[in-house]
C-alpha positions as CSV (number, residue, x, y, z in Angstrom):
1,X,-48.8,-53.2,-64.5
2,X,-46.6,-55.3,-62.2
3,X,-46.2,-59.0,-62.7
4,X,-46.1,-61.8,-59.7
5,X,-43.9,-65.3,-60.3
6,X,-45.9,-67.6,-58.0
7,X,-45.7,-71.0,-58.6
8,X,-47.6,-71.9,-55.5
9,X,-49.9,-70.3,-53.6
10,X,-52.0,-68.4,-56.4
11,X,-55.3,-68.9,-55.3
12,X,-53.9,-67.3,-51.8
13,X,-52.1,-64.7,-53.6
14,X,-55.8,-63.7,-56.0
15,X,-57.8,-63.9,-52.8
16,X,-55.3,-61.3,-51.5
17,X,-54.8,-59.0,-54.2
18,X,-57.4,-59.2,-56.9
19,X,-59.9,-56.6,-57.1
20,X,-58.4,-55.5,-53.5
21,X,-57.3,-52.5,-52.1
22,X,-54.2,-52.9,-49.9
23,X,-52.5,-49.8,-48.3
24,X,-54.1,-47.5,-50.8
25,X,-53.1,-49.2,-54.3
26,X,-56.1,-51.1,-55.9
27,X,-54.8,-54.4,-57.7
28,X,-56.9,-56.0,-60.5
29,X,-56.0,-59.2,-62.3
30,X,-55.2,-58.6,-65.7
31,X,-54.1,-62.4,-66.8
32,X,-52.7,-65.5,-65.3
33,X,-50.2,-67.6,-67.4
34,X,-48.7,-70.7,-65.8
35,X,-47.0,-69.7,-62.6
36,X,-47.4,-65.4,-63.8
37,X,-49.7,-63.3,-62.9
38,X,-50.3,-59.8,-64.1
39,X,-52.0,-57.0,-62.5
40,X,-53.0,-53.4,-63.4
41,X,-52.9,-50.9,-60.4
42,X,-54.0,-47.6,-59.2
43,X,-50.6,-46.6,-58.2
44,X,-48.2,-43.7,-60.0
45,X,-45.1,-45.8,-59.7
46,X,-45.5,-49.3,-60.1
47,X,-42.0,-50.1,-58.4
48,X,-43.9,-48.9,-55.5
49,X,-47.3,-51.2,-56.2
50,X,-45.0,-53.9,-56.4
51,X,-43.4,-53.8,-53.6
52,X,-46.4,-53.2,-51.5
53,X,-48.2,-56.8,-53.5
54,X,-44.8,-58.3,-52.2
55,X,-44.8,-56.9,-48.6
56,X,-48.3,-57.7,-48.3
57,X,-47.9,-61.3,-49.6
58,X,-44.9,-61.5,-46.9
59,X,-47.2,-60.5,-44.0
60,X,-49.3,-63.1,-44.5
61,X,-48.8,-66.5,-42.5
62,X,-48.8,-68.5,-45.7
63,X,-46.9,-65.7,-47.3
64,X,-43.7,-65.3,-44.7
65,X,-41.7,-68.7,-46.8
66,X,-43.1,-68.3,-49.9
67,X,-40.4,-67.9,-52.6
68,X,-41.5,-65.8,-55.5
69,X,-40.6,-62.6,-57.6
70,X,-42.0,-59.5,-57.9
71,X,-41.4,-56.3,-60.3
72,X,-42.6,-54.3,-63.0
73,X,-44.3,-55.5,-66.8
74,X,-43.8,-52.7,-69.3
């Protein structure tokens, strides 16, 4: 599972990622507490998932000054 910080933007970042595919790794949301949310994925490394939710959260116009963390929830 991989974890976003977000404490703006969410509804962006769900329309985006949840239940999506995005450059081969399918992201579902698991649960959203305040500003985390938590998603499974497809993906063999989940370093790897995350940095592909954060790159693609980056590409977007909204997305390019958006300050928030992303990594891996054991």
């Amino acid at each position: 599972m991989i974890f976003l910080n977000a404490p703006i933007q969410q509804d962006k970042i769900l329309a985006l990622l949840d239940d999506q595919t995005v450059n081969g790794v399918h992201y579902k949301l698991k649960s959203k507490d305040g500003m985390k949310l938590v998603f499974t994925t497809d993906a063999d490394d989940q370093a790897a998932a995350a940095a592909n939710a954060k790159k693609a959260i980056k590409a977007e116009p909204w997305g390019s000054v958006l300050f928030f963390q992303a990594g891996v929830q054991e």
